[in-house]
C-alpha positions as CSV (number, residue, x, y, z in Angstrom):
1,X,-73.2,-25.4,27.7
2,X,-74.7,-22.1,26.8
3,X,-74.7,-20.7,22.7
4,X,-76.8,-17.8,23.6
5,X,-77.2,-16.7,19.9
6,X,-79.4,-17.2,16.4
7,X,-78.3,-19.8,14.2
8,X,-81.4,-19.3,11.7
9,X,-83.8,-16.9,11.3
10,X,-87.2,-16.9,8.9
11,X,-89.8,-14.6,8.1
12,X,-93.5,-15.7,7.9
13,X,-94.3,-15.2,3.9
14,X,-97.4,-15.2,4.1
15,X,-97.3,-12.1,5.8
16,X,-95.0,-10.6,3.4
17,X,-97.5,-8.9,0.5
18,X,-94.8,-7.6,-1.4
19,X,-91.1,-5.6,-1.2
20,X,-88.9,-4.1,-3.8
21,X,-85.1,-5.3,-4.9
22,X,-84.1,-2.6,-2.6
23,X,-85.9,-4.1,0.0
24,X,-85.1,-7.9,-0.3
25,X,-81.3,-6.7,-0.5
26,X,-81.8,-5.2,3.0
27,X,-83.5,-8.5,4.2
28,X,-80.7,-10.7,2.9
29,X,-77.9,-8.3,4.1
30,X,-79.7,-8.2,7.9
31,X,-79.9,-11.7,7.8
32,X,-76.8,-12.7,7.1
33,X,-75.1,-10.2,9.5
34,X,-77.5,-11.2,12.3
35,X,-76.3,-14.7,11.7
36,X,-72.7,-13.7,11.4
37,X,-72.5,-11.8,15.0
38,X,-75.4,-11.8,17.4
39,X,-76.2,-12.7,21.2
40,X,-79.8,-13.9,21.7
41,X,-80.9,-15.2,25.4
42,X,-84.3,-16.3,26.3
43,X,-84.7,-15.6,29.8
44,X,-87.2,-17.8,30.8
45,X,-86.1,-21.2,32.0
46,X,-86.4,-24.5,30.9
47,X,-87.1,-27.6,31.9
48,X,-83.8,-29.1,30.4
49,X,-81.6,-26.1,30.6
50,X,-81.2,-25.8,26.9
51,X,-79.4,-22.6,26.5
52,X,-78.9,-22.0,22.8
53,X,-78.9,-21.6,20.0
54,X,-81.9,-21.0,18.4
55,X,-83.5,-20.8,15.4
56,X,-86.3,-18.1,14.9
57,X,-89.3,-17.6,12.9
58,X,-90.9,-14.2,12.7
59,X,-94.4,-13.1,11.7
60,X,-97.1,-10.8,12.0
61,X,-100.6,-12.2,13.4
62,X,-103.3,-9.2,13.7
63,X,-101.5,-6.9,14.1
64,X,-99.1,-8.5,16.8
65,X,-95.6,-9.4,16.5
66,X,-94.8,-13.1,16.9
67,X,-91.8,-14.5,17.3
68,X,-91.6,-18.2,17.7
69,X,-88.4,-19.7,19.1
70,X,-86.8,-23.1,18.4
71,X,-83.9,-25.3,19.7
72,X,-81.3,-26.0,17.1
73,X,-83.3,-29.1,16.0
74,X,-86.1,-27.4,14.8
75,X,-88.0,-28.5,18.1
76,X,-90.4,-25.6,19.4
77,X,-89.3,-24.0,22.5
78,X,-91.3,-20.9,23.1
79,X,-93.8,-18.4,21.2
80,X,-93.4,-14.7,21.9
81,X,-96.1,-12.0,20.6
82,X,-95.7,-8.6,21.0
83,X,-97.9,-5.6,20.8
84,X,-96.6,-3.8,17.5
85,X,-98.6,-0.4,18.1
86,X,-95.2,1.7,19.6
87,X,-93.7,0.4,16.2
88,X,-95.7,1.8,13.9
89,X,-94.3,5.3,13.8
90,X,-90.7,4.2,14.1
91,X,-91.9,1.9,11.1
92,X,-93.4,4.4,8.9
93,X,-90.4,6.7,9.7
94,X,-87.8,4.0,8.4
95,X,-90.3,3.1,5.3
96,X,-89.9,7.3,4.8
97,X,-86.5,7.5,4.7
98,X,-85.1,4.7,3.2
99,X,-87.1,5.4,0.3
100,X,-85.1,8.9,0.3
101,X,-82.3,7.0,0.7
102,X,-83.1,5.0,-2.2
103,X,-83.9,7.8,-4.6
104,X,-80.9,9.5,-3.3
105,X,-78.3,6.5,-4.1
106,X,-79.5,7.1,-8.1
107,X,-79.5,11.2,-8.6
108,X,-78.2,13.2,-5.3
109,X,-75.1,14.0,-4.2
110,X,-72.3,12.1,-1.7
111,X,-73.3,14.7,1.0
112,X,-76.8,14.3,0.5
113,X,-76.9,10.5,0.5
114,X,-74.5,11.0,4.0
115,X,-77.1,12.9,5.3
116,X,-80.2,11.1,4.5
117,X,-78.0,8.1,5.6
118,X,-77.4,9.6,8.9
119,X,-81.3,9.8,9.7
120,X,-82.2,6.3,8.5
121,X,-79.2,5.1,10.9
122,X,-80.9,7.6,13.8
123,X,-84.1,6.0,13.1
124,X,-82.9,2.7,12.7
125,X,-81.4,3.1,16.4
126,X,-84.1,4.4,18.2
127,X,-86.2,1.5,17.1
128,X,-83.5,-0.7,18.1
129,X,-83.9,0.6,21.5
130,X,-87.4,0.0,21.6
131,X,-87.0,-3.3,20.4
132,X,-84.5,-4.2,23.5
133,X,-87.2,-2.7,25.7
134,X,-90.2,-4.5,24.7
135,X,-88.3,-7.3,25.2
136,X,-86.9,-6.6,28.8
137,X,-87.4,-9.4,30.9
138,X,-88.1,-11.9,28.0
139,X,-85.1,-12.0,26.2
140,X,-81.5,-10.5,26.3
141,X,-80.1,-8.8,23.0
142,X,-77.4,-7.0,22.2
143,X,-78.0,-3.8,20.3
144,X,-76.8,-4.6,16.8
145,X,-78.9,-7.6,17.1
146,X,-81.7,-5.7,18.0
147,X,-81.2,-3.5,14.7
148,X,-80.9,-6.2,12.1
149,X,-84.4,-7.7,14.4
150,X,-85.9,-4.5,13.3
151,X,-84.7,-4.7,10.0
152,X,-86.6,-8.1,9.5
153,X,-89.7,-6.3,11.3
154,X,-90.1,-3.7,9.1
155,X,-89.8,-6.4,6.1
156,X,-92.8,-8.0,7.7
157,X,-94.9,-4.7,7.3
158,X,-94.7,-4.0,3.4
159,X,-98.0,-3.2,2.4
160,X,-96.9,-2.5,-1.4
């Protein structure tokens, strides 16, 4: 029977150099709601007809995304790797404005935070768009999925 959705998801440490509080609270909090609500389909076929769930490990390998793929019993069922170079604006962008966002939570005012609020969600969006495109024809996500993917993507990029 088809589970078409994550059941575990990991990040590659080693390619983690460093993040802030801020930052491991958004990696804990896209984590758990990826895991709470998501729909995740490889679309290639396989041999058995496993169908889900997965588990997923992501990581960055020069300069590529990689996202390896697992059965629910930890057994290895496919590797994708992605070229990360349409990312790296949307990435800097979200870097950009959730430090604003931030700096805005300590000092600014409830309109202000709203509004800087509204662009990280814009950006967040448009790169979770992108996401669902690169991976047309590989796999089939829903959109929030896509965002909280994202999320973990731009954790993987922390240069400190």
């Amino acid at each position: 029977m088809a589970d078409p959705r994550i059941i575990d998801v990991a990040l590659d440490e080693r390619t983690i150099v460093w993040r802030s509080a801020d930052i491991e609270q958004e990696r804990r909090i896209a984590i758990f709601d990826l895991l709470e609500g998501n729909h995740f389909r490889p679309l290639r076929a396989h041999g058995d007809g496993y169908a889900g769930p997965y588990r997923l490990k992501l990581g960055v390998q020069e300069g590529r995304l990689v996202i390896d793929i697992a059965r629910e019993d930890q057994s290895p069922l496919e590797m994708l790797i992605l070229g990360m170079a349409r990312f790296r604006r949307p990435i800097r962008d979200y870097f950009a404005i959730c430090d604003s966002y931030f700096q805005a939570i300590k000092a600014a005012t409830p309109a202000q935070i709203e509004t800087i609020d509204m662009a990280r969600r814009g950006v967040h969006n448009e790169a979770a768009d992108l996401l669902k495109e690169k991976l047309d024809g590989k796999i089939d996500i829903d959109f929030d999925t896509a965002r909280r993917l994202f999320t973990l993507i731009c954790v993987l990029h922390i240069k400190g």
